[in-house]
TIMIFI-382310 format. One record per atom (N, C-alpha, C, O): residue in three letters; x, y, z. Coordinates in steps of 0.2 Angstrom, whole numbers, plus 5000, padded with zeros to 4 digits. Layout:
ALAXYZ/...
***
This chain:
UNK488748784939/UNK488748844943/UNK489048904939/UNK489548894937/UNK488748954939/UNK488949014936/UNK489749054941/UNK489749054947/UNK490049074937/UNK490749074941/UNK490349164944/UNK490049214942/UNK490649144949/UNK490449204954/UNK490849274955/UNK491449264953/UNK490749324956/UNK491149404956/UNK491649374959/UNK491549334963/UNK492149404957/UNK492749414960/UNK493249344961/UNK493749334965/UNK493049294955/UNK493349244954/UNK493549244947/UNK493249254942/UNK494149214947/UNK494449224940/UNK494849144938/UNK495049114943/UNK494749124932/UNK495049054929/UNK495549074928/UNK495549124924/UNK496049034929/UNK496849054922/UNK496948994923/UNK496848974928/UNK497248964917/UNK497548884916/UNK498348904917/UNK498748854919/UNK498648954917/UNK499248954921/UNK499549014924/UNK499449074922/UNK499749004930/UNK500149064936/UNK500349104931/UNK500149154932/UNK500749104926/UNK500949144921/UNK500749184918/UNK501149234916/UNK499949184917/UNK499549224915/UNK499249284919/UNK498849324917/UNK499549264925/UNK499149334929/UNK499549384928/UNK500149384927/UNK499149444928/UNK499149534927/UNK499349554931/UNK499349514936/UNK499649604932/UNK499949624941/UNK499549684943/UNK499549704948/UNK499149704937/UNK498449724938/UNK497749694939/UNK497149714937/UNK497849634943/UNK497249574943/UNK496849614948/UNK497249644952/UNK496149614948/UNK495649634954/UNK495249584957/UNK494849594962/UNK495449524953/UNK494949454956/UNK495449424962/UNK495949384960/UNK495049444970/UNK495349394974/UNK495449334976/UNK495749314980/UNK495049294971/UNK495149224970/UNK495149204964/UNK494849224959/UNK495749144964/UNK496049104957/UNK496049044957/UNK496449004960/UNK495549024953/UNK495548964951/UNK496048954946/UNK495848964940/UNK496548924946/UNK497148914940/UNK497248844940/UNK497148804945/UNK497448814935/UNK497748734935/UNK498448734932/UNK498548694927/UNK498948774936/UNK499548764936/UNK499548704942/UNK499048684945/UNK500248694942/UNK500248644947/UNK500548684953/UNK500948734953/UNK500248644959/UNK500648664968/UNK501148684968/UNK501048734972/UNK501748674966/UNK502248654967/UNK502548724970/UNK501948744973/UNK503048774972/UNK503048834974/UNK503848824977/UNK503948774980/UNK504448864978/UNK504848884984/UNK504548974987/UNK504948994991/UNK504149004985/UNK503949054985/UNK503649104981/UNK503249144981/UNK504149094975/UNK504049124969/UNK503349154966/UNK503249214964/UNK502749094966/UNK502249114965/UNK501749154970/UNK501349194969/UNK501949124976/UNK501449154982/UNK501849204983/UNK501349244984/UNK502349234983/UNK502449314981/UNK501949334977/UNK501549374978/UNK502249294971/UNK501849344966/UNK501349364966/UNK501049414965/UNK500849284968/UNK500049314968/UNK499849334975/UNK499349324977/UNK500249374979/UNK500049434985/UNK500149494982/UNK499749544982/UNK500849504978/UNK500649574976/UNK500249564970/UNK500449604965/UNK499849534969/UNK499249534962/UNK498549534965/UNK498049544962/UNK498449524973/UNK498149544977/UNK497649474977/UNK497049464978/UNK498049444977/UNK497449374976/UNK497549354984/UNK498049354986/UNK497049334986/UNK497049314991/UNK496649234994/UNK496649215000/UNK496449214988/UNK496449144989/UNK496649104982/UNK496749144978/UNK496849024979/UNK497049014976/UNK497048924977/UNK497248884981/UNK496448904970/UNK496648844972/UNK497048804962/UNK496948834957/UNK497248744965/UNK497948734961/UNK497648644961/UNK497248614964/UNK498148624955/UNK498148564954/UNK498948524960/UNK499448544962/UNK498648464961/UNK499148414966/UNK499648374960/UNK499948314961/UNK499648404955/UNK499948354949/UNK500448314951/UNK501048324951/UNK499948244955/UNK500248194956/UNK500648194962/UNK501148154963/UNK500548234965/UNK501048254972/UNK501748234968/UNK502048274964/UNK501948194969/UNK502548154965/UNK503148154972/UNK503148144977/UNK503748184968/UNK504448154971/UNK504348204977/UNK504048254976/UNK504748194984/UNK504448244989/UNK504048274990/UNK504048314994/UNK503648264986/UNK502648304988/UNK502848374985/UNK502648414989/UNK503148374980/UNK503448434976/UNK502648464972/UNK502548524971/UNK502348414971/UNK501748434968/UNK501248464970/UNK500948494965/UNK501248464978/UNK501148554986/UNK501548554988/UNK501448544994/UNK502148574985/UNK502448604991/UNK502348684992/UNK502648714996/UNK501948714987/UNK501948784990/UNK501248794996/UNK501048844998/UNK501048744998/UNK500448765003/UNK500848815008/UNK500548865009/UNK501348795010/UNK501748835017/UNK501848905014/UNK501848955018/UNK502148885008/UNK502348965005/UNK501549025006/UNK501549075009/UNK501048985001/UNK500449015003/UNK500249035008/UNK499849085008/UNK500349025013/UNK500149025020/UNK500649055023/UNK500449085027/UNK501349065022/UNK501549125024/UNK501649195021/UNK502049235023/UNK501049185015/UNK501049265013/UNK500349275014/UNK500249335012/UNK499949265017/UNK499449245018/UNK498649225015/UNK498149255016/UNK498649185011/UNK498449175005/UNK498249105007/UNK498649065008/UNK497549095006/UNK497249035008/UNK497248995000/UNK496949014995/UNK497848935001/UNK497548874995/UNK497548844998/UNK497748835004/UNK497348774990/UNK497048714989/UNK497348694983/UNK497648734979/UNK497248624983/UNK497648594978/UNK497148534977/UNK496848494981/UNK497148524971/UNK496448474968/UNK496748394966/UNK497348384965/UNK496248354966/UNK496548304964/UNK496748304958/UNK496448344954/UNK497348264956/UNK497448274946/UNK497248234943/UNK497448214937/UNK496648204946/UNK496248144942/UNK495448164943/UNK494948134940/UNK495448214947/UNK494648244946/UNK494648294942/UNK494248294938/UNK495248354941/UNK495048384935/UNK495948394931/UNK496448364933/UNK495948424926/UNK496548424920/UNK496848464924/UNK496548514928/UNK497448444924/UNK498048514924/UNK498048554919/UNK497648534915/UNK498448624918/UNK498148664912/UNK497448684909/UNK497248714904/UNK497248674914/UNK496448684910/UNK495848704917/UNK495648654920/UNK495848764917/UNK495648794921/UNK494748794923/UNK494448784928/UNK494548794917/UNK493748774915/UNK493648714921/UNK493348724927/UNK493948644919/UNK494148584923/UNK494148594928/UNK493748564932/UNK494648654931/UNK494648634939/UNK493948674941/UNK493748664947/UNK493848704938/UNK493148744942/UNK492548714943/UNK492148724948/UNK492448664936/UNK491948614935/UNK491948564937/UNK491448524936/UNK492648544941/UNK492748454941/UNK493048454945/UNK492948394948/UNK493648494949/UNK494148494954/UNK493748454961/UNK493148454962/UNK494148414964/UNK494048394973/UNK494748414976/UNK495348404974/UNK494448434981/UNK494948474985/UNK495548404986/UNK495248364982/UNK495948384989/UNK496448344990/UNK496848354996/UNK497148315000/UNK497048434995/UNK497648455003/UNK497348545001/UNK497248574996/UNK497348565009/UNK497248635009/UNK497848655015/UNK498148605017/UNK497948715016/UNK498448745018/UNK498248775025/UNK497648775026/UNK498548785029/UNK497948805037/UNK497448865036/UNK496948875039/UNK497848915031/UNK497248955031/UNK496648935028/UNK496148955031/UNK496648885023/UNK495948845020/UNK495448825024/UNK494748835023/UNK495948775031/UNK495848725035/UNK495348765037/UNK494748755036/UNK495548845040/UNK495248885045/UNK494648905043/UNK494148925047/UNK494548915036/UNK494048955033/UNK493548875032/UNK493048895029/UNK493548825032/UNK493048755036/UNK493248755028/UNK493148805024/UNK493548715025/UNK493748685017/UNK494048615019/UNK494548615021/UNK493548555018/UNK493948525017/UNK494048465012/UNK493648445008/UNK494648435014/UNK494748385007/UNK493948335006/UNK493548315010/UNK494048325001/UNK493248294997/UNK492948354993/UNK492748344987/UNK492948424997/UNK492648464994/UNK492648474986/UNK493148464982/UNK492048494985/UNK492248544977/UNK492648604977/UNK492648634983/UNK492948624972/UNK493048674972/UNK492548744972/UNK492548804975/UNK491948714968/UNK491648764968/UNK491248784977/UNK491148834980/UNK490948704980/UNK490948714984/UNK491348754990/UNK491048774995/UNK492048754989/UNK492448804992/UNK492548864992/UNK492748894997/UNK492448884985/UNK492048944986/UNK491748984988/UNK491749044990/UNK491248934988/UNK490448964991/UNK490548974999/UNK490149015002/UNK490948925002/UNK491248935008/UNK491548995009/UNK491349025014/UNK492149035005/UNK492649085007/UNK491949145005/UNK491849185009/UNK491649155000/UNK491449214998/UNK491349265001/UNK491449315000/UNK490649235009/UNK490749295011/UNK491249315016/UNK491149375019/UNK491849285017/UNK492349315022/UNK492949315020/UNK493349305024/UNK492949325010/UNK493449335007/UNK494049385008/UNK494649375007/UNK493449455011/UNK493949505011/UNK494249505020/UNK494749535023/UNK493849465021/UNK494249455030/UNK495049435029/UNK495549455033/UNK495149395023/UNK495949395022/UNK496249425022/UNK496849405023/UNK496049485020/UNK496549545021/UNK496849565028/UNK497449575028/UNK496549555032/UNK496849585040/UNK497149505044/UNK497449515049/UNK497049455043/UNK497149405046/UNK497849405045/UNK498149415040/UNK498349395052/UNK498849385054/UNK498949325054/UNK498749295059/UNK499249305050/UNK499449245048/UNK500249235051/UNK500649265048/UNK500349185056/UNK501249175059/UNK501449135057/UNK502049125058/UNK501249095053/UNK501649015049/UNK502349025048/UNK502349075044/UNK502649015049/UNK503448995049/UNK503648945045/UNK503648885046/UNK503748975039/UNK504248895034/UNK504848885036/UNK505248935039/UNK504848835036/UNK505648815040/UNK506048825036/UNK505848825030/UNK506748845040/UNK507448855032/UNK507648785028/UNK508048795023/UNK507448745030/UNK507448665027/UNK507248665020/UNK507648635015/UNK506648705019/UNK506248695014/UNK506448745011/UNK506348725005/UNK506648795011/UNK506848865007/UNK507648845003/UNK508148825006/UNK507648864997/UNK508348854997/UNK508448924994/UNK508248944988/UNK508848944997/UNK509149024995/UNK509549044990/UNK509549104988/UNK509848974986/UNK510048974981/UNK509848964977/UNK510248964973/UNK509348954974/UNK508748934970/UNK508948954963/UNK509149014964/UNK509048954958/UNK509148954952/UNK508348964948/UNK508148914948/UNK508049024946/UNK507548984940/UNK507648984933/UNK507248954929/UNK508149014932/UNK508348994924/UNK509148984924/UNK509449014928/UNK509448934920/UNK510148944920/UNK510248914914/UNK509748874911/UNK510948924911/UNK511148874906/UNK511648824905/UNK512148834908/UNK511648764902/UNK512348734904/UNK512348684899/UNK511948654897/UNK513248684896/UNK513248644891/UNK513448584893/UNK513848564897/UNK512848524888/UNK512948454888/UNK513048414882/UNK512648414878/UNK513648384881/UNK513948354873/UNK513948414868/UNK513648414863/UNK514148464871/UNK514148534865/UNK513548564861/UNK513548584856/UNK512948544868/UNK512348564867/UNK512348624872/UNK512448604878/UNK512148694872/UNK511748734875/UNK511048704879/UNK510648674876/UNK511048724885/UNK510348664886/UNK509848724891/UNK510348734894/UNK509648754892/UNK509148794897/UNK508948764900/UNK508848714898/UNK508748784907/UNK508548754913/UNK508548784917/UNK509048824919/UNK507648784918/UNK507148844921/UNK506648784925/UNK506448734922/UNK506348814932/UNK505948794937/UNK505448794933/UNK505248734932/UNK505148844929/UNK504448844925/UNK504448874917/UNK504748934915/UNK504248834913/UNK504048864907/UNK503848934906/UNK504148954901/UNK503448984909/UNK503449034909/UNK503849084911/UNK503649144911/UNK504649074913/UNK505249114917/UNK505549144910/UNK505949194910/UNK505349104905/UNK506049114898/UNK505649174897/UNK505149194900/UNK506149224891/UNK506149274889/UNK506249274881/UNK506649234879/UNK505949324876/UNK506249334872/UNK506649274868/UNK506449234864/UNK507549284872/UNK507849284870/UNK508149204871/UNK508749184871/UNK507349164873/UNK507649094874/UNK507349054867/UNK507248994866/UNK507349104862/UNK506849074856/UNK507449014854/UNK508049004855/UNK506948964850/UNK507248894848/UNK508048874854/UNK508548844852/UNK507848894860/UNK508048864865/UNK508148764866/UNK507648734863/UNK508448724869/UNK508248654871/UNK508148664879/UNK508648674883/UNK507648654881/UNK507248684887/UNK507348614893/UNK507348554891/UNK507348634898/UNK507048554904/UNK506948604909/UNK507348644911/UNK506148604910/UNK506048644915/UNK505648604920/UNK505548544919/UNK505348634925/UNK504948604930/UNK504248614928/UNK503848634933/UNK504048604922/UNK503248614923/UNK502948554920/UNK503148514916/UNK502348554921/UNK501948504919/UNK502048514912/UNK502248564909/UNK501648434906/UNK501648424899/UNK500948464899/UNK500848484893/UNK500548484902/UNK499848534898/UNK499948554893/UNK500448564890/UNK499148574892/UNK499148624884/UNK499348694887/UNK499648744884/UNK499248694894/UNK499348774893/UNK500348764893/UNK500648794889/UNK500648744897/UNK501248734893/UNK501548744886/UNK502048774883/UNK501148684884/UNK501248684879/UNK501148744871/UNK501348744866/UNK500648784876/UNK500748864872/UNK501348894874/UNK501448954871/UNK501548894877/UNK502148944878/UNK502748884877/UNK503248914878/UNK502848844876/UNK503548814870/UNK503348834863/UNK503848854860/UNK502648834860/UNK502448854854/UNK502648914854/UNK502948934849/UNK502548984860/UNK502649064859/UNK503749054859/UNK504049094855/UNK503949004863/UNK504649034861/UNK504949004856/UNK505549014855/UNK504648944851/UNK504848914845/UNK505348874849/UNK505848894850/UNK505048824851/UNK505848794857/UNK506048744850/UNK505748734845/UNK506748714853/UNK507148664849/UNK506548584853/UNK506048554850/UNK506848594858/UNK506548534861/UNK506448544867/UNK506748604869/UNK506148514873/UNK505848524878/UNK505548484884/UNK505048454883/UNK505848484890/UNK505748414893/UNK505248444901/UNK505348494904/UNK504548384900/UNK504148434905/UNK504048374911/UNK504048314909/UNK503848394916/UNK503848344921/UNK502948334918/UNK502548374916/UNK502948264920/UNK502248214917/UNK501648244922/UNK501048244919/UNK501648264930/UNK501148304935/UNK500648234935/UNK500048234935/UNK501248154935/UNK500848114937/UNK500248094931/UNK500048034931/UNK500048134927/UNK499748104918/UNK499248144920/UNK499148204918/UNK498848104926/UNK498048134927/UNK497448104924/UNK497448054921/UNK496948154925/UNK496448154923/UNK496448154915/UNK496948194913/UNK496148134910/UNK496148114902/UNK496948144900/UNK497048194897/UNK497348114902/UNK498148104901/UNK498348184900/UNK498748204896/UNK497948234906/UNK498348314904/UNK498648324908/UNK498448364912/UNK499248284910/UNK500048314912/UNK500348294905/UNK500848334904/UNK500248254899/UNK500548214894/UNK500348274889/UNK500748294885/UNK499848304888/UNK499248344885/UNK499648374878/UNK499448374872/UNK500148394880/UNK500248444873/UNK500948414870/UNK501448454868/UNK500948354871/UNK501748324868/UNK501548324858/UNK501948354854/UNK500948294857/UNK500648284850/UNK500648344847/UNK500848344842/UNK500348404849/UNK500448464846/UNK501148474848/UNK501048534850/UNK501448474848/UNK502148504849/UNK502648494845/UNK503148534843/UNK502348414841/UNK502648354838/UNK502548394831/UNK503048414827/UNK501748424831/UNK501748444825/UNK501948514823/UNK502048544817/UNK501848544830/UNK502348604827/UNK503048614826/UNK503448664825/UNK503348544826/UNK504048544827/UNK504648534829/UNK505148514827/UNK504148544837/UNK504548534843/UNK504448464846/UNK503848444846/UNK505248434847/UNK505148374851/UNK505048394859/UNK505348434861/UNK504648354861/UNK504648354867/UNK504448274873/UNK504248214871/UNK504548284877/UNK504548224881/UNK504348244889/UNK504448304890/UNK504148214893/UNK503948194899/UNK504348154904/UNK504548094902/UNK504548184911/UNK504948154915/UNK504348104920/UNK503848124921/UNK504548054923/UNK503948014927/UNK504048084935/UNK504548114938/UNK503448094937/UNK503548164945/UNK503548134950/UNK503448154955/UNK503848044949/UNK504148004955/UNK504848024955/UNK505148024960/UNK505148024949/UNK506048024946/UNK506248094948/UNK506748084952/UNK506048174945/UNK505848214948/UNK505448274947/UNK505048284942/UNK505648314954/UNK505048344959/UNK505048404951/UNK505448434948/UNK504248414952/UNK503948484948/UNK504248534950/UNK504348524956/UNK504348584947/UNK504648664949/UNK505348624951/UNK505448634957/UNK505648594950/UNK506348584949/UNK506848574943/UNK507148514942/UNK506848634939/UNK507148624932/UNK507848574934/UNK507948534930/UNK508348584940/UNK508948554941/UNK508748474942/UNK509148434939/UNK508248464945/UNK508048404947/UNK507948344941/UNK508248294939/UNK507548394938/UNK507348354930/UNK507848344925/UNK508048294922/UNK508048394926/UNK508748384923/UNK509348324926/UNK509448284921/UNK509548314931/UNK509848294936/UNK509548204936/UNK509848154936/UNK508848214936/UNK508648144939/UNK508148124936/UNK507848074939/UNK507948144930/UNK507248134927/UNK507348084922/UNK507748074918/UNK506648044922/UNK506647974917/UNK506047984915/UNK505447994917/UNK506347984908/UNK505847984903/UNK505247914904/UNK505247854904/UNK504647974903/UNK503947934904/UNK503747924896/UNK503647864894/UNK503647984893/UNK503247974885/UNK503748024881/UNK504048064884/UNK503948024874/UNK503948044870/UNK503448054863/UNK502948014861/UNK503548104861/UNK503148124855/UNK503548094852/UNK504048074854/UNK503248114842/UNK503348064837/UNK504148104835/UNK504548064834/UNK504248154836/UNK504948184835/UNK505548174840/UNK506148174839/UNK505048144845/UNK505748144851/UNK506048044849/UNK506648014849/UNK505448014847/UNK505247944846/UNK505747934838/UNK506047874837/UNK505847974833/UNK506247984827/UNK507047984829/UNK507447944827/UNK507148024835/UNK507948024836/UNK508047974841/UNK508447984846/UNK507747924840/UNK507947854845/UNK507747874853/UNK507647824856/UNK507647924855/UNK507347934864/UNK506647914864/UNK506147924861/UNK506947844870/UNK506447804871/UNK506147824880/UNK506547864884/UNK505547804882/UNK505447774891/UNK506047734892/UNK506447704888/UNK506047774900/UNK506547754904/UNK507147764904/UNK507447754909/UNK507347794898/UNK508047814897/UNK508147884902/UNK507647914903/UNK508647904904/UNK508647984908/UNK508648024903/UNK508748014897/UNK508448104907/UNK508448164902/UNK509148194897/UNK509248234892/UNK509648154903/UNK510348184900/UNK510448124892/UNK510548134887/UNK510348064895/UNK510448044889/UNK509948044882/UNK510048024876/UNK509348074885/UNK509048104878/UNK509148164874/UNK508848184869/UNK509648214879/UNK510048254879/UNK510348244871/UNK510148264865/UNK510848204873/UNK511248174869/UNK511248144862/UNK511748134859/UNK510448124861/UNK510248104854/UNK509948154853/UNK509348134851/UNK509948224853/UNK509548294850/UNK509948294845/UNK509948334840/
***
C-alpha cells in the first residue's frame, strides 16, 4: 500500500521536526511514555501515532504512554513487537498489528488485530476531526512521577555513568559518555550511540522481537567500538534510565562487552564495574 498524504514514517520519536506537517506517525520507537513524548508530538501537531509494544515488559512500561496520548489528545496504538521490528519504521507500516489502542483509537473503531495500515485507512477521513475533540482523560497522579529525572550522572567504582530515560535526550557534550538508558537495542538506537561516540552503552532488550530488533544494533556497535548490552524488559521497565540501571539484568552482550568478562544475568551495575 502506498503510504498515504499526511502520514510520515520515523524509526524514532527523536527524529521529529517541530516543524512536522504530517498528522499521523508511524514510528517504531517504543510505547513507553511519562509524558514527554506526547507533549511533544502535540506541539508537532501530530495528532495520531502508532508505536511498537516492545514487549510490554516490567509494569506494561512498554504502553505505558497510551494515557499520556490520550490526555493530549492524540489517538495511539501500539503494534505487536513480533509482527513488526522496533526501530524500523518501514516494518511497522508494512507488517505492524495493532495489539493495545488508547480510547481515543478505541473511538475512532481501531481495533487490536488490526493492521496498521488498515488503521489508517480507518482515521483518514476524520483525521482532522482530532483537532476539536475534547478529550477528559484524567491520568492519575499514581502514574506521573513529578520528579522524573531524564538525564543524570552518577559515579559507580570511580566511573562517571549517565543515565537518561532515552537515547535521544544526550547532548553534544555526552560524547564518549558510559550511557544506561531506557531505550530499546534497535538500529535506530543504535545510530545515535554511533552520533555521540559512547564508551559503553546499556539498552533495554523491548522483549528482542520480531528478527531479534530489540538486540538489532549490539554487533554494529561492537564494531564501531562501543560495548554494549541489553537488559531482559521483564528486569526493567523501557523509558526508565533509573530503573535499568537500578534493576536491570543483562540479556545479551556484544563481542566488546563479552571481552571484559560481562556475561547474561549478571546486573547492570556489576557490568558497570568490569568497564
Amino acid at each position: 500500500m502506498k503510504l498515504p498524504e499526511g502520514v510520515i514514517l520515523l524509526d524514532s520519536l527523536g527524529d521529529i521536526y517541530p516543524d512536522n506537517s504530517s498528522p499521523i506517525l508511524v514510528c517504531a520507537s517504543h510505547c513507553g511514555d511519562n509524558g514527554t513524548f506526547a507533549r511533544k508530538l502535540k506541539k508537532c501537531g501530530v495528532k495520531a501515532v502508532f508505536l511498537n509494544n516492545a514487549g510490554i515488559g516490567k509494569n506494561q512500561a512498554g504502553i505505558s504512554g497510551l494515557p499520556f496520548y490520550d490526555s493530549e489528545g492524540i489517538l495511539a496504538c501500539a503494534v505487536d513487537h513480533f509482527s513488526a521490528e522496533i526501530g524500523v519504521a518501514a516494518d511497522t507500516w508494512e507488517s505492524g498489528i495493532i495489539s493495545y489502542t488508547n480510547s481515543l483509537a478505541e473511538e475512532a473503531g481501531i481495533r487490536v488485530g488490526d493492521s496498521v495500515q488498515n488503521a489508517v485507512v480507518k482515521i483518514l477521513p476524520v483525521i482532522h476531526q482530532l483537532t476539536s475533540i475534547q478529550h477528559t482523560t484524567v491520568v492519575e497522579s499514581s502514574n506521573v512521577n513529578k520528579n522524573h529525572q531524564k538525564l543524570f550522572q552518577i559515579e559507580i567504582v570511580g566511573k562517571i555513568i549517565t543515565v537518561a530515560d532515552s537515547i535521544t535526550f544526550l547532548a553534544e557534550d555526552n560524547k564518549g559518555d558510559i550511557l544506561v538508558c531506557g531505550s530499546h537495542g534497535g538500529v535506530s538506537a543504535g545510530h545515535y550511540a554511533m552520533k555521540h561516540q559512547l564508551k559503553a552503552v546499556f539498552f533495554n532488550d523491548a522483549g528482542i522481537g520480531k528478527n531479534n530488533a530489540g538486540i538489532k544494533c549490539l554487533d554494529s556497535l561492537s564494531e564501531a567500538g562501543i560495548l554494549a548490552c541489553t537488559v531482559d524488559c521483564m528486569s526493567a521497565e523501557i523509558f526508565n534510565g533509573q530503573d535499568m540501571l537500578e534493576n536491570g539484568i543483562i540479556t545479551v552482550c556484544n563481542q566488546l562487552a563479552k571481552s571484559k568478562n560481562i556475561k547474561e544475568k549478571i546486573t547492570v551495575k556489576e557490568a558497570i564495574e568490569l568497564i
